[in-house]
N, C-alpha and C positions, 0 to 999 in steps of 0.2 A: 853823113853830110858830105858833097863834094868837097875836094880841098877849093875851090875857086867859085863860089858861087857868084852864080848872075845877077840872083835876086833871092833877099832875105825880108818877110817882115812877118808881123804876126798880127795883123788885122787884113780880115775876109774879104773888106771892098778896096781895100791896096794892090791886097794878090788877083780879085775882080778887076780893077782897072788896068791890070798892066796884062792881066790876058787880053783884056777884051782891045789893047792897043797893039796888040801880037807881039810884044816882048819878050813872054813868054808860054809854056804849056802850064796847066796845072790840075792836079784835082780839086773841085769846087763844089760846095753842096748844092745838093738840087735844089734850094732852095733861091741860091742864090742865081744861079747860071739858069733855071727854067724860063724864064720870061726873055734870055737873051738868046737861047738856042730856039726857041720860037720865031722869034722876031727873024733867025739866022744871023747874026751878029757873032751868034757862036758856033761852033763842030763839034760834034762831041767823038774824039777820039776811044779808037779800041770798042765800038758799040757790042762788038758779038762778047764781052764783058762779062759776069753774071753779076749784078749789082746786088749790092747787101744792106737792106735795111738798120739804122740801128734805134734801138730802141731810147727812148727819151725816156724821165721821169722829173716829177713836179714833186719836191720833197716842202715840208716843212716840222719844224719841233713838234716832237708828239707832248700835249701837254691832260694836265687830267681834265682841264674845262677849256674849249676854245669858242670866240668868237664865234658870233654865226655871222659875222660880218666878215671874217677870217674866213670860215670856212664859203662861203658864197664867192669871195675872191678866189680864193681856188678851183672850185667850181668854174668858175669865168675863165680860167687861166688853164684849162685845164681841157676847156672847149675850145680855145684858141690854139692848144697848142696839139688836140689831135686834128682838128681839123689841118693844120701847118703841115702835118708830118704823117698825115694817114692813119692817124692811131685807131683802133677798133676798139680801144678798151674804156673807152670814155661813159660808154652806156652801162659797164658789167663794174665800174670801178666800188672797191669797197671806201667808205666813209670810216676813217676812223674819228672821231670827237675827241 
C-alpha cells in the first residue's frame, strides 16, 4: 500500500465514480466498467494485457434432503450468474440434492 494514498475505499461503485470522474486510475471488473468503456466514458489502459478470467462459484450447505424450491433458486442463480460472467459450465453442472 502507498504511504500517502489518494484514494482508499472498499466499495466497487465509489472506486467506479471516482474513475469515471478522472480522479483516479484503477482496476475494475468488467462487469462493472463494460457499459462505460462502450459508451467511451472509459479507456481502458495497458490493452495488449493478457486478461485472466476468474472463476465464480455458487455454493450452498450440502444437506441429506433439500428443497426443490432450494434447489430451483439455485438453478436460477446459477443461470444468472453464468450468463454475468461467461460461465460454460451451467449446461455440464452436476446437481448434488
Amino acid at each position: 500500500m502507498p504511504k500517502n494514498p489518494r484514494f482508499v475505499c472498499d466499495d466497487a461503485y465509489s472506486e467506479l465514480a471516482a474513475v469515471l470522474a478522472g480522479a483516479i486510475c484503477a482496476l475494475i471488473g468488467d462487469s462493472y466498467c463494460r457499459p462505460h468503456l462502450a459508451a467511451g466514458r472509459l479507456v481502458e489502459l495497458l490493452p495488449e494485457l493478457e486478461r485472466y478470467r476468474w472463476p465464480v462459484f455458487l455454493y450452498r450447505p450440502q444437506r441429506s434432503i433439500t428443497s426443490p424450491r432450494v434447489l430451483a433458486v439455485f438453478d436460477w442463480l446459477t443461470d444468472i450468474i453464468g450468463g454475468m460472467y461467461g460461465g460454460d459450465n451451467a449446461a455440464g453442472r452436476t446437481r448434488l440434492s
